[in-house]
C-alpha positions as CSV (number, residue, x, y, z in Angstrom):
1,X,-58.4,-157.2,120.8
2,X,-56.4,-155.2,123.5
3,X,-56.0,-151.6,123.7
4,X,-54.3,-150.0,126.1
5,X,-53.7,-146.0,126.5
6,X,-51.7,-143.4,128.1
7,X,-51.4,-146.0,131.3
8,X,-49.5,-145.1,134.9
9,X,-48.5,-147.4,137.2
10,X,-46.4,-147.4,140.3
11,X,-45.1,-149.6,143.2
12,X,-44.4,-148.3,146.5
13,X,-40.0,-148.1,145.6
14,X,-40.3,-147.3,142.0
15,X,-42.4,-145.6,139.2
16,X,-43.1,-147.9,136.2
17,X,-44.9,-146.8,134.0
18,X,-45.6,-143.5,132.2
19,X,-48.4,-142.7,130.3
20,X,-47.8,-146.1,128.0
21,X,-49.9,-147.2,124.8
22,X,-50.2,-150.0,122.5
23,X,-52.6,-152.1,121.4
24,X,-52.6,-155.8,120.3
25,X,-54.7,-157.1,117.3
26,X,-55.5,-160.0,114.8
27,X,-52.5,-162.0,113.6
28,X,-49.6,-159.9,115.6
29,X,-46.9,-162.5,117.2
30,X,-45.4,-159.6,119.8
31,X,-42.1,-160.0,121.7
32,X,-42.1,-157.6,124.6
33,X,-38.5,-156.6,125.9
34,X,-37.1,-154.7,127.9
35,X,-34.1,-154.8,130.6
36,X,-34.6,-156.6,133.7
37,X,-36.8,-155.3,136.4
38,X,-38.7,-152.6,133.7
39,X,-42.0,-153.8,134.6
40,X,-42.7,-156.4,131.6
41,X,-43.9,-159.2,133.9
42,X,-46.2,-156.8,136.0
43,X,-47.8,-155.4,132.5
44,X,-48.7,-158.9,131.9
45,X,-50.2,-159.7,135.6
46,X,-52.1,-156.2,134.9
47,X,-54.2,-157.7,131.6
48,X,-54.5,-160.6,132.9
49,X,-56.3,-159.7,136.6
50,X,-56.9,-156.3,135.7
51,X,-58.9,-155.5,138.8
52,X,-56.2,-156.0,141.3
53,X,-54.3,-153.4,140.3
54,X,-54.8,-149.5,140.9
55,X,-53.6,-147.5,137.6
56,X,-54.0,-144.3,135.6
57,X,-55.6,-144.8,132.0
58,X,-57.2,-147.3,130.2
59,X,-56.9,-151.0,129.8
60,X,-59.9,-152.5,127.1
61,X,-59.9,-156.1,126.1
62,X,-62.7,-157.4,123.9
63,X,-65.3,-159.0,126.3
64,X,-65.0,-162.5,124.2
65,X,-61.2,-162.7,124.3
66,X,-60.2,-165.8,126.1
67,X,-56.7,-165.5,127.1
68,X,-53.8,-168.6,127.1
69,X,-51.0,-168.3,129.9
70,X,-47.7,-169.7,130.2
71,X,-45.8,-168.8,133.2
72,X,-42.0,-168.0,133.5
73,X,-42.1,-170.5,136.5
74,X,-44.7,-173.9,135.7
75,X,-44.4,-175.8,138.6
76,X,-44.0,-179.5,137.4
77,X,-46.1,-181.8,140.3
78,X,-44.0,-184.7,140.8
79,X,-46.7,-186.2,142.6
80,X,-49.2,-186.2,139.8
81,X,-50.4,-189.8,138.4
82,X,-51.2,-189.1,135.2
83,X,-49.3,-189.4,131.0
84,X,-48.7,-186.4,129.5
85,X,-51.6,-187.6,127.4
86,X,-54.0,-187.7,130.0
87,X,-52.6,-184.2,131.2
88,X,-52.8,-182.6,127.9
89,X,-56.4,-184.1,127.5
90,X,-57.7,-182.9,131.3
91,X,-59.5,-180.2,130.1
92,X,-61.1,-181.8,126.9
93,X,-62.0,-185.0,129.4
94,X,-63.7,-183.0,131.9
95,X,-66.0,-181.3,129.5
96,X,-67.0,-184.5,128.0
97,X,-67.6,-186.6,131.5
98,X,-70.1,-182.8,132.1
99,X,-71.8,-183.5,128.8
100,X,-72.0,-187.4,129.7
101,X,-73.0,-186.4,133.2
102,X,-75.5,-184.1,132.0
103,X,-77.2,-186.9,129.7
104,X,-77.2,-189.0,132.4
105,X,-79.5,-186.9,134.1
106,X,-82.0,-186.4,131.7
107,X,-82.8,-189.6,131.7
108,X,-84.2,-189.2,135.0
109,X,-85.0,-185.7,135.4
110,X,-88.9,-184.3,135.2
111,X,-87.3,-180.7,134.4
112,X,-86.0,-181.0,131.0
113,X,-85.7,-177.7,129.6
114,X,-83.1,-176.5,132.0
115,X,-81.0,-179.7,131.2
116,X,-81.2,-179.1,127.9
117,X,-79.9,-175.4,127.7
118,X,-77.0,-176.5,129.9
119,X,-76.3,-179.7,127.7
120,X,-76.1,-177.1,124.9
121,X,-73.8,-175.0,126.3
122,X,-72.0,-177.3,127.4
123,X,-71.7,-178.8,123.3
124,X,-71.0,-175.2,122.2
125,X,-68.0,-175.1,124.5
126,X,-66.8,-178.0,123.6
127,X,-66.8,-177.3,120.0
128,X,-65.5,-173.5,120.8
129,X,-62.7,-174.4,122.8
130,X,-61.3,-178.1,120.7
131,X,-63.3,-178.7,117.7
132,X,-64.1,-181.8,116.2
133,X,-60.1,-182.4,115.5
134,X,-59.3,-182.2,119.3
135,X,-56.9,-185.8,119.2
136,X,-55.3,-184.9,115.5
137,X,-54.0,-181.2,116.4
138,X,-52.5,-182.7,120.0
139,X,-50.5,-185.5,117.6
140,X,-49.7,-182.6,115.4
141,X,-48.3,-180.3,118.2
142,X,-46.8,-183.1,120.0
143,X,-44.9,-184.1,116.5
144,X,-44.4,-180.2,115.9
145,X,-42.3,-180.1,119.1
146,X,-40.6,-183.5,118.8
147,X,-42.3,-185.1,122.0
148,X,-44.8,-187.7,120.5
149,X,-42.3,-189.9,122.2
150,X,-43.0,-188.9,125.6
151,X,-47.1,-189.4,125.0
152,X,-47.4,-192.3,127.3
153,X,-44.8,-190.8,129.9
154,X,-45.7,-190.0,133.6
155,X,-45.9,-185.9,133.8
156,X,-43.7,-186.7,136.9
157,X,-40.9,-188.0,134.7
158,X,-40.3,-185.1,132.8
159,X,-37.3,-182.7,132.8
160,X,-38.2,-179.1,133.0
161,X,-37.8,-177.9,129.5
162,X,-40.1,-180.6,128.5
163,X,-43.0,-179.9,131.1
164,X,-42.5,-176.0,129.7
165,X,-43.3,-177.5,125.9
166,X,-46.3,-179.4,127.5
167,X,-47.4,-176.2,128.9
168,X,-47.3,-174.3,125.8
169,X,-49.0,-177.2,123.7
170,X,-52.4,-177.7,126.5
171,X,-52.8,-174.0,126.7
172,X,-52.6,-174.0,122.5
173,X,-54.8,-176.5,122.9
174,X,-57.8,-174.4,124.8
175,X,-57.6,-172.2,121.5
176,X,-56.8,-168.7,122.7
177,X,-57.4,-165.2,121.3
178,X,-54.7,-163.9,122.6
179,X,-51.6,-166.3,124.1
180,X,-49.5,-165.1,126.5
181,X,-45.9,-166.5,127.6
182,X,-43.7,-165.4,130.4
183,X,-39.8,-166.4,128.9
184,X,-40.7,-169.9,128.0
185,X,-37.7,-170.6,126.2
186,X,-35.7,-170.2,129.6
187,X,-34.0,-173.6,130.9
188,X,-34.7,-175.0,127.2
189,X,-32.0,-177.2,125.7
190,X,-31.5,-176.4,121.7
191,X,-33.6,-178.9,120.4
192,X,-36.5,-177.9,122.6
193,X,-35.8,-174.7,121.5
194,X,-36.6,-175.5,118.1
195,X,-39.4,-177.2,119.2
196,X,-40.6,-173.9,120.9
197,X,-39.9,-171.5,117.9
198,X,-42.2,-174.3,115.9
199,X,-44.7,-174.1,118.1
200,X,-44.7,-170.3,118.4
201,X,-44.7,-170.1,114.5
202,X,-47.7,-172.1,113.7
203,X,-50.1,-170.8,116.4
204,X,-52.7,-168.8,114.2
205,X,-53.6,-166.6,117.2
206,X,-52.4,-162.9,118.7
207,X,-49.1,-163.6,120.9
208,X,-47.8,-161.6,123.9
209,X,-44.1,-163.1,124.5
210,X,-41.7,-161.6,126.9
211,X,-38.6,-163.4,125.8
212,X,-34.7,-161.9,125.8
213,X,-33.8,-165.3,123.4
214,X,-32.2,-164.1,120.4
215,X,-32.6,-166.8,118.4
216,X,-36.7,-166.4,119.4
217,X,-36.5,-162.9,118.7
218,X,-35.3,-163.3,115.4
219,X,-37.2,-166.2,114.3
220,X,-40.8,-165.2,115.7
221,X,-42.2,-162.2,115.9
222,X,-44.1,-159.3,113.5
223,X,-44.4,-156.7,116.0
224,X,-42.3,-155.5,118.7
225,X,-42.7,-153.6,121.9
226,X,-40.0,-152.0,124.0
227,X,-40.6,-151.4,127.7
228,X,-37.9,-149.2,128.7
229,X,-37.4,-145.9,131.6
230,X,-41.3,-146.0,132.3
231,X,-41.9,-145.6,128.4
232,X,-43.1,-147.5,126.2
233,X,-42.5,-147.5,122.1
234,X,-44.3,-150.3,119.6
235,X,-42.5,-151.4,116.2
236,X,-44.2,-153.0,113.2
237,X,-41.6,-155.8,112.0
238,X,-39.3,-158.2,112.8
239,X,-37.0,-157.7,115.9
240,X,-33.6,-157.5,113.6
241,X,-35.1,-154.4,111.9
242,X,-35.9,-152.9,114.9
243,X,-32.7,-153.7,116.7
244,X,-30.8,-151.8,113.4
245,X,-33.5,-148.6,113.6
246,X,-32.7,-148.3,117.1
247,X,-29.0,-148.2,116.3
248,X,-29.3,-145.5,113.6
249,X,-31.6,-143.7,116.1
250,X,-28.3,-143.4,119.0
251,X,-25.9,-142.8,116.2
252,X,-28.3,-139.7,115.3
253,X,-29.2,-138.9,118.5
254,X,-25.9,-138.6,120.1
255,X,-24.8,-136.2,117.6
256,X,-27.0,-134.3,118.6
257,X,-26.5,-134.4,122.1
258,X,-22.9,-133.5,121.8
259,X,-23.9,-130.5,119.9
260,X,-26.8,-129.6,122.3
261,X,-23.9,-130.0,125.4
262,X,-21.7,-127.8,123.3
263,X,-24.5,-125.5,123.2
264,X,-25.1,-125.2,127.0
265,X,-21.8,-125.0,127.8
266,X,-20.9,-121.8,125.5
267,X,-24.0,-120.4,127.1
268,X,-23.1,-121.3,130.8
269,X,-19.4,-119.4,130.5
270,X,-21.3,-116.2,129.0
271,X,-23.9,-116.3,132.4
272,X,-20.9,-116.7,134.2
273,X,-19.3,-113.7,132.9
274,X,-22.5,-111.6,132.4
275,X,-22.8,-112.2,136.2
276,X,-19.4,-111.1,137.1
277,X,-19.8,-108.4,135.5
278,X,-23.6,-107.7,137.0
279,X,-21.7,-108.0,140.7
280,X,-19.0,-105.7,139.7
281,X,-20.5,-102.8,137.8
282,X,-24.5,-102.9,139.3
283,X,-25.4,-102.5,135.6
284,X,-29.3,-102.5,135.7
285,X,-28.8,-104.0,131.8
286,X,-25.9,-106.2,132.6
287,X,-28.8,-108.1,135.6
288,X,-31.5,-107.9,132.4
289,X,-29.2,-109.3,129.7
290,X,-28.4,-112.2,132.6
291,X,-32.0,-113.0,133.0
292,X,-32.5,-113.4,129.3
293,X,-29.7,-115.6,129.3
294,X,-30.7,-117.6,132.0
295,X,-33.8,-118.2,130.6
296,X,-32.2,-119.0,127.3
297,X,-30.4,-121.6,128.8
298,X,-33.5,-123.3,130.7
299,X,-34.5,-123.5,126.9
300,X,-31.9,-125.1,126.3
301,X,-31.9,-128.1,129.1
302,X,-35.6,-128.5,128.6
303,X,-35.0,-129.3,124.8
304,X,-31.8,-131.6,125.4
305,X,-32.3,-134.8,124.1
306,X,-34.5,-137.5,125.6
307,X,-33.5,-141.2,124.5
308,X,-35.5,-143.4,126.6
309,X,-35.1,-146.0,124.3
310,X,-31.1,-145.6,123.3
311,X,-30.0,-144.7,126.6
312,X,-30.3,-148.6,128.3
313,X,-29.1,-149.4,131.7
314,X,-26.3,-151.9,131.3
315,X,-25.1,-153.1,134.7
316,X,-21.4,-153.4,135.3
317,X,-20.6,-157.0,135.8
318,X,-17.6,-157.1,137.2
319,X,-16.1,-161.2,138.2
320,X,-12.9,-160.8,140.6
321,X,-10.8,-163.3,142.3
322,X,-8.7,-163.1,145.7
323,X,-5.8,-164.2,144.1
324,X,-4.6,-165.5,140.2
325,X,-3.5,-168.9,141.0
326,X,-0.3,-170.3,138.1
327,X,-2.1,-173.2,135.9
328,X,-2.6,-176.5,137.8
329,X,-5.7,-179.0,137.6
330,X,-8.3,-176.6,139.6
331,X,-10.8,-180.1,139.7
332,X,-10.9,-183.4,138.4
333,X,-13.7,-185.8,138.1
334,X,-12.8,-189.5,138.1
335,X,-15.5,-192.5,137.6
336,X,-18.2,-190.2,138.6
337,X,-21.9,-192.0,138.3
338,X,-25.6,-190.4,139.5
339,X,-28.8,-192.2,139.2
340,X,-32.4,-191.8,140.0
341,X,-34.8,-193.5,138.6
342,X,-32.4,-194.9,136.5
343,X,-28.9,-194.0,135.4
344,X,-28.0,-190.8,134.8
345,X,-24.5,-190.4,134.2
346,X,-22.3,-193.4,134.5
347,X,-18.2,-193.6,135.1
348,X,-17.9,-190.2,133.9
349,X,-13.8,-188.8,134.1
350,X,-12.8,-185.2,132.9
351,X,-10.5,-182.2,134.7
352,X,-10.4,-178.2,134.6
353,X,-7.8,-176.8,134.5
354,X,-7.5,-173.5,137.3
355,X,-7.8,-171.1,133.7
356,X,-10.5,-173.3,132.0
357,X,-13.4,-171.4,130.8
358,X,-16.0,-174.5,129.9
359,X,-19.4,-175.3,128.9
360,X,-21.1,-178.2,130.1
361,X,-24.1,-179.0,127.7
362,X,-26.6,-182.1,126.5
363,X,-30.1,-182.0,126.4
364,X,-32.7,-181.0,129.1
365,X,-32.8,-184.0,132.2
366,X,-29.4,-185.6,131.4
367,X,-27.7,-184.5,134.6
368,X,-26.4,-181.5,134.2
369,X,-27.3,-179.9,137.2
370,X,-27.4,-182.9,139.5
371,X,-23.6,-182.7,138.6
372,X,-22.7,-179.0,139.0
373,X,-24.3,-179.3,142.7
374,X,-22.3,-181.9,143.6
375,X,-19.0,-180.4,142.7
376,X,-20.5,-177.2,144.2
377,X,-20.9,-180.1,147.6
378,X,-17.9,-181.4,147.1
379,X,-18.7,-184.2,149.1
380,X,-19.0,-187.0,146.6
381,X,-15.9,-189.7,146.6
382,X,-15.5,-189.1,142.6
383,X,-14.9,-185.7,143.0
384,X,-11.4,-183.7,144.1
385,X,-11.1,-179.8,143.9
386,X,-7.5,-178.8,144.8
387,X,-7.2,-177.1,148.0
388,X,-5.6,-173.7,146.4
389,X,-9.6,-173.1,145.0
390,X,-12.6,-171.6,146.0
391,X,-15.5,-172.1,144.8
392,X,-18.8,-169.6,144.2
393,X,-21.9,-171.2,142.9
394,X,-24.8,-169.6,140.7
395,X,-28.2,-171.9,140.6
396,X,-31.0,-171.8,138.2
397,X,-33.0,-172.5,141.0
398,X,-32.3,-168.5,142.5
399,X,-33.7,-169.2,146.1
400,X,-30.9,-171.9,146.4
401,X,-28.3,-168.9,147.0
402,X,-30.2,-165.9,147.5
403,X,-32.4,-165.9,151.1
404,X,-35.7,-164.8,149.0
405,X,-37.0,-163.2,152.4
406,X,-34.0,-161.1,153.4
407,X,-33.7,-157.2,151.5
408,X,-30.8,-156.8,149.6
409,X,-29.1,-154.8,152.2
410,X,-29.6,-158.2,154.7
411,X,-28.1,-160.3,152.1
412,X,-25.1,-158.6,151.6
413,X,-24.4,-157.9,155.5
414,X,-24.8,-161.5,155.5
415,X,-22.3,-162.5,152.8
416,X,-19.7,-160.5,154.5
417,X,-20.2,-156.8,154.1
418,X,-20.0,-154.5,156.7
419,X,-22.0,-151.3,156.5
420,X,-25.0,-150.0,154.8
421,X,-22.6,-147.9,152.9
422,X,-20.6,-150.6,152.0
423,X,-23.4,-152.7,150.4
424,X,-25.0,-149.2,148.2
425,X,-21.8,-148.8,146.9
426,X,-21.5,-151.9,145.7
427,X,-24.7,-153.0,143.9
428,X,-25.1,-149.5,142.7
429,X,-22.2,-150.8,139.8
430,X,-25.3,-153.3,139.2
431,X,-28.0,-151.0,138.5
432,X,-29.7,-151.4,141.6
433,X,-30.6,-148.0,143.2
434,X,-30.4,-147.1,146.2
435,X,-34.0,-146.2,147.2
436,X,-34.4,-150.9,146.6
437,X,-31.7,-151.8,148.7
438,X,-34.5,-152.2,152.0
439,X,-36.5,-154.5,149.2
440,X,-37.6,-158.0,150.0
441,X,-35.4,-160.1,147.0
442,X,-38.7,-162.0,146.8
443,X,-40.2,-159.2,144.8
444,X,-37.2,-158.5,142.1
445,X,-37.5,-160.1,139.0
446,X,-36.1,-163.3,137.6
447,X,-33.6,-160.9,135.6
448,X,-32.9,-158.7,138.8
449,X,-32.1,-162.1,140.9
450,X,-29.7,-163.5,138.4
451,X,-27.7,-159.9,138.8
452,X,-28.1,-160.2,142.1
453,X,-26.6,-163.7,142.5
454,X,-23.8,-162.6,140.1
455,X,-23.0,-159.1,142.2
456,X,-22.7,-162.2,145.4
457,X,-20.7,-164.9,143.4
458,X,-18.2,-161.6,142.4
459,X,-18.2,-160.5,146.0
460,X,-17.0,-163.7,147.1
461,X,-13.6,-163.6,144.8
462,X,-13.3,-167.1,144.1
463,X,-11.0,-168.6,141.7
464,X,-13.8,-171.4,140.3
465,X,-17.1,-170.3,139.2
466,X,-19.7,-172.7,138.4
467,X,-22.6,-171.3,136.5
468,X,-26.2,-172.9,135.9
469,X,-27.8,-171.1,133.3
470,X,-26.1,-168.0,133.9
471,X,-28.0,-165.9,131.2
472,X,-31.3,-167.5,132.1
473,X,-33.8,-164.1,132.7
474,X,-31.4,-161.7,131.8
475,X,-32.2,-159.0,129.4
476,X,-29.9,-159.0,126.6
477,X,-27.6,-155.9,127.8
478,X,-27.3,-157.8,130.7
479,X,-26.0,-160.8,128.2
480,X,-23.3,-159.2,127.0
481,X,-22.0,-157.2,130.3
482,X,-22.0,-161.1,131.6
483,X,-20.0,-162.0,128.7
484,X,-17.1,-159.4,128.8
485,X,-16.9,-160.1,132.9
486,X,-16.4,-164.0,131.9
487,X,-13.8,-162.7,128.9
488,X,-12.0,-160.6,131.8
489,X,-12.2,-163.3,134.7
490,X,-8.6,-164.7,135.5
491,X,-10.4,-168.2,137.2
492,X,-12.0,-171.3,136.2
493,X,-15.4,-171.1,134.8
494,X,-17.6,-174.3,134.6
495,X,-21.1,-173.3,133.3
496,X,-24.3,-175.0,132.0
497,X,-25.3,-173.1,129.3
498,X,-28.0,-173.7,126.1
499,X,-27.6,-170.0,124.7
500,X,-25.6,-171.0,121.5
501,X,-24.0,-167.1,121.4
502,X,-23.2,-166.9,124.8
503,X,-21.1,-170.7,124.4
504,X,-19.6,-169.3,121.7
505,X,-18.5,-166.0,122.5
506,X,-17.2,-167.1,126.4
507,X,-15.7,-170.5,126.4
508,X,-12.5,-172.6,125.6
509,X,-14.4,-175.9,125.2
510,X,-17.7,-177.7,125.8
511,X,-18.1,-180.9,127.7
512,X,-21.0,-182.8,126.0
513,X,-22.8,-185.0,128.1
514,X,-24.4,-187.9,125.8
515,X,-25.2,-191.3,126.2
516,X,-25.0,-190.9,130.1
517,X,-21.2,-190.0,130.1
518,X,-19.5,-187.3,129.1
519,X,-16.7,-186.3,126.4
520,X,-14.6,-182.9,125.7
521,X,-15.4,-181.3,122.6
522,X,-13.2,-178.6,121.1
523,X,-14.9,-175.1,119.5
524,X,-14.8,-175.7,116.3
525,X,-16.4,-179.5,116.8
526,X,-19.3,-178.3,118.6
527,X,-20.0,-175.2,115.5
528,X,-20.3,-178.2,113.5
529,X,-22.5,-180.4,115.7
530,X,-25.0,-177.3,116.2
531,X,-24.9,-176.5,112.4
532,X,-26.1,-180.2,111.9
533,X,-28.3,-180.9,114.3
534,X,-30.4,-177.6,115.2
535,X,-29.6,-174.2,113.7
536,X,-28.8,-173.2,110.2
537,X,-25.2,-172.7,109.2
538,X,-25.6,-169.2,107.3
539,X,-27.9,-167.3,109.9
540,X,-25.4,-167.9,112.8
541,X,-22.4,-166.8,110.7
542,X,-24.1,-164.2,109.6
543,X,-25.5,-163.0,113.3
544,X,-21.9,-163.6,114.8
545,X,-20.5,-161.2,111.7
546,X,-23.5,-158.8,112.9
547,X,-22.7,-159.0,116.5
548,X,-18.9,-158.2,115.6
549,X,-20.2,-154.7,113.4
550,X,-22.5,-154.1,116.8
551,X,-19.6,-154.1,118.8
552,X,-17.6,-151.6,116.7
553,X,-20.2,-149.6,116.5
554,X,-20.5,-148.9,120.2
555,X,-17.0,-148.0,120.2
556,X,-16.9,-145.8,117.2
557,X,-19.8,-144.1,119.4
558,X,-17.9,-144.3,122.6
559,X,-15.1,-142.3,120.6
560,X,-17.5,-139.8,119.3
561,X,-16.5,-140.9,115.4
562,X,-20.0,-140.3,114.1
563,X,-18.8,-140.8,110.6
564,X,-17.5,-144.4,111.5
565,X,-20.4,-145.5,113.1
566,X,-22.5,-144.3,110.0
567,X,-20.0,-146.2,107.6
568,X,-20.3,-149.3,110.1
569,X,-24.0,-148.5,109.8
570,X,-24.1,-149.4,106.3
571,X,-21.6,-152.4,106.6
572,X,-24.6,-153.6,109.4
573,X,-27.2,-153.4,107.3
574,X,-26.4,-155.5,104.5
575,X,-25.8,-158.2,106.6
576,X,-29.2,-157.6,107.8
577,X,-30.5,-157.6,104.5
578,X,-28.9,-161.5,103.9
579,X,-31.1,-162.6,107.1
């Protein structure tokens, strides 16, 4: 269906990609990763408006392939006047009032024929694009995805995970070839997550997902393809598999290395003494023997081991406050209520403590964010934040902290730095190089931005961090830096998270927000609530076990123990072998 070969493509900063192949065909469900700013989103914008774009190689898509998009940003128009029936039925609606328009006109037209051929094709797309089961498979996707409920609901009422499931279900809908989502599980509560992995799993069609959702990623996808250092490597199977091949490849691979360094370096002290002794003695054969060994060791670096796919950038996330504060209440809420429409959240009373590392959760519209903002505010009579804190804010919404139209550079002379110096030094510890830092932030990606707003919330050295969606576009190296900064930070942290690892593996407590208020749940409460209500027991014991082994791993390699990390290895893979 697509095939594309040996492809180059660069933008003015940066190169991103090298000679890269793959091709997509019948039945595949493909997750594309890769860290954050790799070019995944930009690979996508190339099939879809191939002409646009100025590249080496080949792109071929089969002339009949009609392509589904979701977007990683759907605007939701609160303005629009229509159910989500009516929006999920536009397209099918329109093509009947053409065919209905079309007989209408026949029945005055002279000129028949031409009518007639248009009335056809008109039939044929109709049949092509939504069958004769059109109504029945939008009840069954709506059902699939839990939100039959919200059939007769404005489109404007919506929260934004739910308009992101609408999405998916009308482009299904239209019947692709070939689907292709931009991170649509981002923003999505667990339940709509569910509902997402559903609707991914029973779409009969080829899928393109860029997604860094482990739960996704293990629940979803046949093939895999890995974007990574402007190369590109595909992967028939699931995602754990590859994950665990890619492991054994490292472990391998930096064996070798280490002999391969050895190697050069035994061969750098002879050159070194073959060239002493060349300068001392004049030996015509002493200058020969040098050359030889010179050329040896240009062998040598030529042939030193290229792991494009092991060797991952992994910014260093680094969360820092002026000053440690001792333990006091950092903010309390008392009879806090927000409304819209209608009620939100209603006489709602909790406090943080200036140590607290907590998760504030509920499902997608209940208020979350409406909340953190207004602490972030602090101008709202219900809320008191002792005068001993500072507060940093991260949005999900990026361009509410970073000036989209500034360079990097101009945001951080902004926020306090002083020289150009200053700022390199900085962001370089977040894997931005320097040749970016004159780069509009408008044209990072969503990933990049996030790491962007974390490097600002850091540089700011507050003792209170409030977090929307922290890990939202964020590759999943980038995850787990985030996760050992939190582990490491000595201030408050109050986050809105739906990543059920990330919860897990960064926070005291979760504050559940439910029935328009909101009540403190301990760790081993919320386990329970999740195993009941949305994901299976087993597999997230089992992945937390595998996440553990993971860890140990990197440090046996980080130690150079090769024959731990094999032994851990083996330990690895038969938990892998129980998912």
């Amino acid at each position: 269906m697509i095939k594309v070969d040996n492809l180059s493509y660069s933008f003015p900063q940066k190169d991103l990609y090298n000679k890269i192949s793959f091709t997509l065909e019948d039945g595949e469900h493909c997750a594309f990763i890769g860290t954050s700013g790799s070019g995944k989103s930009t690979l996508i914008d190339i099939i879809m408006d191939s002409e646009n774009y100025m590249f080496d190689g080949s792109l071929k898509i089969d002339p009949n392939c009609k392509i589904g998009y979701v977007s990683q940003f759907p605007q939701l128009d609160k303005t629009k006047e229509t159910t989500v029936f009516e929006y999920l039925c536009e397209d099918f609606i329109k093509l009947q009032s053409e065919i209905t328009s079309i007989c209408a006109e026949m029945e005055t037209s002279s000129e028949i024929e031409p009518l007639l051929e248009k009335y056809q094709e008109a039939l044929d797309l109709l049949d092509a694009t939504f069958g004769d089961d059109f109504e029945s498979d939008l009840n069954k996707k709506l059902n699939l995805a839990n939100l039959s409920n919200l059939k007769d609901l404005m489109v404007s009422e919506l929260s934004g995970g739910q308009f992101k499931l609408i999405q998916v279900i009308k482009e299904m809908l239209n019947s692709p070839d070939l689907m292709i989502m931009d991170e649509p599980d981002v923003f999505l509560d667990f339940e709509n997550l569910n509902s997402l992995k559903n609707l991914i799993n029973s779409h009969k069609g080829i899928m393109l997902v860029i997604t860094h959702n482990r739960y996704l990623l293990n629940h979803c996808f046949n093939k895999i393809i890995h974007l990574e250092n402007m190369e590109l490597q595909e992967f028939d199977g699931r995602y754990i598999d590859y994950n665990f091949t890619l492991l054994q490849t490292k472990i391998e691979l930096q064996e070798l290395a280490i002999a391969d360094d050895e190697e050069i370096k035994r061969n750098e002290q002879i050159i070194n003494k073959l060239r002493d002794r060349a300068e001392i003695t004049g030996e015509t054969s002493a200058g020969r023997y040098l050359k030889a060994r010179m050329k040896f060791q240009e062998r040598l670096e030529a042939r030193r081991i290229k792991t494009p796919f092991v060797e991952i950038k992994q910014p260093y996330i680094r969360l820092t406050t002026n000053n440690q504060i001792e333990e006091k209440i950092a903010l309390k809420i008392n009879d806090y209520s927000v409304s819209f429409d209608e009620m939100l959240l209603e006489n709602v009373n909790f406090e943080i403590k200036s140590n607290d590392k907590v998760a504030i959760i509920g499902l997608n519209g209940t208020g979350k964010t409406t909340l953190l903002r207004d602490i972030f505010k602090n101008n709202h009579p219900a809320i008191e934040i002792n005068s001993d804190i500072e507060v940093a804010y991260l949005s999900q919404l990026q361009g509410e902290v970073l000036n989209e139209s500034n360079t990097i550079l101009e945001e951080f002379l902004d926020a306090g730095f002083k020289t150009y110096e200053d700022v390199e030094s900085y962001i370089s510890n977040y894997d931005f190089d320097e040749e970016i830092i004159n780069q509009k932030i408008e044209s990072l990606s969503g990933g990049e931005k996030n790491i962007l707003q974390l490097a600002k919330v850091s540089a700011s050295k507050s003792n209170m961090l409030l977090l929307d969606e922290p890990t939202s576009h964020l590759d999943t190296y980038s995850q787990i830096a985030l996760e050992k900064a939190i582990e490491n930070y000595n201030g408050a942290i109050l986050m809105i998270s739906h990543d059920y690892y990330f919860i897990i593996n960064c926070v005291d407590y979760v504050l559940l927000i439910e029935d328009k208020t909101i009540r403190k749940m301990n760790m081993r409460k919320f386990r329970k609530m999740i195993y009941s209500k949305y994901f299976d027991k087993d597999y997230l014991e089992i992945e937390q076990k595998k996440k553990s082994v993971e860890m140990k791993i990197a440090l046996a390699l980080r130690n150079t123990d090769f024959e731990r990390a094999k032994t851990l290895s083996e330990e690895l893979e038969s938990l892998i072998k129980l998912l």
